[in-house]
C-alpha positions as CSV (number, residue, x, y, z in Angstrom):
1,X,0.0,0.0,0.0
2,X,3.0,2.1,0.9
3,X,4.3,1.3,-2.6
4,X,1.1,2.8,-4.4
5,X,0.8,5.9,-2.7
6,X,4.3,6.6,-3.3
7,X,3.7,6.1,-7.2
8,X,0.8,7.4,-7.7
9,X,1.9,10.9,-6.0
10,X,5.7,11.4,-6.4
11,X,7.9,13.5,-5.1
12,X,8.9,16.2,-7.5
13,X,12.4,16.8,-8.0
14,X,14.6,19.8,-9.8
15,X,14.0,18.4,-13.2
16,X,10.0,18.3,-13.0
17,X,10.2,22.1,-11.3
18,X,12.8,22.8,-14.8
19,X,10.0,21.0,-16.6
20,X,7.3,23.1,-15.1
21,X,9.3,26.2,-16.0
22,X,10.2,25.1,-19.3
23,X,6.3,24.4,-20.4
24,X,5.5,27.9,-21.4
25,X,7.6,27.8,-24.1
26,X,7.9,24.4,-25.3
27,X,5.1,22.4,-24.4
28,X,3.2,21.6,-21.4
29,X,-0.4,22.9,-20.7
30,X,-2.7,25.0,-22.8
31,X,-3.1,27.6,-19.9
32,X,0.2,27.8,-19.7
33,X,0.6,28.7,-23.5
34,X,-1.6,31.4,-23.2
35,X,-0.6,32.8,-20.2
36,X,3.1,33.5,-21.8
37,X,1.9,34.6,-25.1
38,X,-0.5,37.4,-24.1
39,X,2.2,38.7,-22.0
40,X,5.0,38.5,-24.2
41,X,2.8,40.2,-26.8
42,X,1.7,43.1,-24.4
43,X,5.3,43.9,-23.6
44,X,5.6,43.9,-27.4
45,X,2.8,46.4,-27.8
46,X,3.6,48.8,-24.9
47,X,7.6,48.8,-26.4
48,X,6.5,49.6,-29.6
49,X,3.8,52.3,-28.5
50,X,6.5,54.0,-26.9
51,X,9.1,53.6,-29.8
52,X,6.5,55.6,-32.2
53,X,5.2,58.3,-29.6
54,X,9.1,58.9,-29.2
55,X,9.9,59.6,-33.1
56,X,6.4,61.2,-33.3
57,X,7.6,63.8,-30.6
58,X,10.5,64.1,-32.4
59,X,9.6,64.4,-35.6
60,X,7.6,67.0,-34.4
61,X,10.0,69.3,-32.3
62,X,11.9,68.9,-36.1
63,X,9.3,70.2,-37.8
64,X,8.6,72.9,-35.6
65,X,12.6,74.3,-35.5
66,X,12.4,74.2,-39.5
67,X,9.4,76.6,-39.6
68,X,10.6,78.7,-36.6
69,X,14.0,79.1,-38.6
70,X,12.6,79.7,-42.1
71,X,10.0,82.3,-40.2
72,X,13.6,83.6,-38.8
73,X,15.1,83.4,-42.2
74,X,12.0,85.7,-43.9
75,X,11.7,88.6,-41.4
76,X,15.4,89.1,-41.8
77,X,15.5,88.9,-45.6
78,X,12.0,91.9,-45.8
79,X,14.3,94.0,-43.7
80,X,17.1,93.7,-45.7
81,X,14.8,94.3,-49.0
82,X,13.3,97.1,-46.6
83,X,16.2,98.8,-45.8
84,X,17.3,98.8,-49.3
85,X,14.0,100.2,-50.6
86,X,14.2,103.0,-48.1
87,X,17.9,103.6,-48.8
88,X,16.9,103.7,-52.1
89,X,13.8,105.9,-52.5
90,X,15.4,108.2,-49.7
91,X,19.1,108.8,-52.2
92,X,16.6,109.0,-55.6
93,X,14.6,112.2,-53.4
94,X,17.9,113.6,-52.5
95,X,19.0,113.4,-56.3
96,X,15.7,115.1,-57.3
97,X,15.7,117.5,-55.1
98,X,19.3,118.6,-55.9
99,X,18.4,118.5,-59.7
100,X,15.5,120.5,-59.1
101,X,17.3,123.2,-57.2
102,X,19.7,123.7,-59.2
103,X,17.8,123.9,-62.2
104,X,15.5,126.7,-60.2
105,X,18.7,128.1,-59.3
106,X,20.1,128.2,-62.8
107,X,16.6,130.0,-63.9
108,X,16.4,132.9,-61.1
109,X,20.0,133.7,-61.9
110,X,19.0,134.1,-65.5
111,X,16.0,135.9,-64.9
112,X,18.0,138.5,-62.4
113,X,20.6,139.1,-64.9
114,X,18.1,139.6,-67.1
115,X,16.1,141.8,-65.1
116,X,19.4,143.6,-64.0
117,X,20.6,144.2,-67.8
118,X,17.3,145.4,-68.5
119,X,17.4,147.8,-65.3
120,X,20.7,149.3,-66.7
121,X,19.5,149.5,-70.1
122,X,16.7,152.0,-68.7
123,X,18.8,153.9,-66.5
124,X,20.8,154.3,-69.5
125,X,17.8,155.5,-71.7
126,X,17.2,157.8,-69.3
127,X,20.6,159.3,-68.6
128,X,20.4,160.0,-72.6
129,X,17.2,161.6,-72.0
130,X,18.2,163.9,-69.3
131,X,20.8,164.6,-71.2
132,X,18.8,165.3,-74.4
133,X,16.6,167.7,-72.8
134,X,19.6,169.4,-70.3
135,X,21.1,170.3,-74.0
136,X,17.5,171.4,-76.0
137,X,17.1,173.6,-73.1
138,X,20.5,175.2,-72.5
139,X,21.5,175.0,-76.1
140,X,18.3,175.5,-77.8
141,X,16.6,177.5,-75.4
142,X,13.1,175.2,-74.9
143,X,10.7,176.3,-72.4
144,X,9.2,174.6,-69.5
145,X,7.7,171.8,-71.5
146,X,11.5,170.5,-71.9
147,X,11.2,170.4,-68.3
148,X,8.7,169.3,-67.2
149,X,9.0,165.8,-69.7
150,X,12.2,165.3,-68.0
151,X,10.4,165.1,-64.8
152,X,7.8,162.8,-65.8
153,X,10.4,160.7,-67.6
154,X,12.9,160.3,-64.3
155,X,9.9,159.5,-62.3
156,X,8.3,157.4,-64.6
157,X,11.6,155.2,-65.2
158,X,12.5,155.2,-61.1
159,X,9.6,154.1,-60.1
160,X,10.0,151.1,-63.0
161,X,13.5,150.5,-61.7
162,X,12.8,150.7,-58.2
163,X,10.2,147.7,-58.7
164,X,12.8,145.9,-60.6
165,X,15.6,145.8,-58.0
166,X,12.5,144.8,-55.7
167,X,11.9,141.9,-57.8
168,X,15.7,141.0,-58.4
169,X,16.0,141.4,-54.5
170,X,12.8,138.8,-53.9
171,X,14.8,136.7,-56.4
172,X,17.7,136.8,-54.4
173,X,16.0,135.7,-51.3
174,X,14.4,133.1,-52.9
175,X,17.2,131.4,-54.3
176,X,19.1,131.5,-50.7
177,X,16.2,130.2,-49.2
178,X,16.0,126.9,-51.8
179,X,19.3,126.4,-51.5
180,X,19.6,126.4,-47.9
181,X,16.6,123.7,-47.5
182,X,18.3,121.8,-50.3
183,X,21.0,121.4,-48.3
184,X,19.4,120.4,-45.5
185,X,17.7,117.8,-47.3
186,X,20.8,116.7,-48.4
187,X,22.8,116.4,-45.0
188,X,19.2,114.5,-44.0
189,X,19.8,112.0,-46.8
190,X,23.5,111.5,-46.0
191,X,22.9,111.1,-42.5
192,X,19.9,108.8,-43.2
193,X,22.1,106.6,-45.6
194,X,25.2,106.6,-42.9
């Protein structure tokens, strides 16, 4: 009797624990099998998971430094073309406005030395005329009518020459003037541009 209890339940040794052990992956029981598989395959999942959140983070963080750089990239190129444009439009103004006074200047000065040939012209014309009449009277002996034209011929001409040199005077202030605020515009450009 001793003998059957003894071989129906035996003892188990290291090699049926190494056999236990060994089941999941070779053979052995059905619950056993399935036990190992769904955890193997869950610790393949979750490694995997983790693998593609990891490039997805960092494919990400990529993407966004390439658009922050380009973004970098364009605001300094439109202030370069900026700065160009204003550099630009700022030296053509200065050009224009140089041109422009000097061919204003060019004109008054003709226009004076016009106005002052014209204004010794007349004072000429009427130092003849003085003269003509100084000599009909004394030489000739005309009465006061010789006079009297001479009058009305120096004021008439002195008045016109007075409102000349006026004019050639306004001229003159004029042209200092322009010039002066060209300049200014000038230095303005220069000290833009520098």
């Amino acid at each position: 009797m001793a003998d059957k209890v003894f071989t129906s339940n035996p003892v188990p040794t290291s090699t049926t624990r190494t056999t236990n052990i060994k089941s999941c992956h070779n053979y052995g029981r059905s619950n056993s099998r399935s036990s190992c598989s769904s955890s193997s395959s869950s610790s393949s999942s979750s490694s995997s998971s983790s693998s593609s959140s990891s490039s997805y983070v960092v494919a990400v963080v990529l993407a966004v430094s390439i658009v922050v750089v380009e973004v970098v990239i364009v605001i300094v190129v439109v202030k370069v073309v900026v700065l160009k444009v204003v550099l630009i439009v700022i030296l053509v103004v200065a050009v224009v406005v140089v041109l422009v006074v000097v061919e204003v200047t060019i004109i008054l000065v003709v226009v004076i030395v016009v106005l002052v040939v014209v204004v010794i012209v007349k004072v000429v014309l009427v130092v003849v005329v003085i003269l003509n009449v100084v000599v009909e009277v004394v030489v000739v002996g005309g009465g006061g009518g010789a006079v009297v034209v001479v009058i009305v011929v120096i004021v008439v001409v002195g008045v016109v020459v007075i409102v000349e040199v006026v004019i050639v005077v306004v001229i003159v202030i004029v042209i200092v003037v322009v010039v002066v605020m060209a300049l200014e515009v000038v230095e303005l450009a220069v000290a833009a541009v520098v």
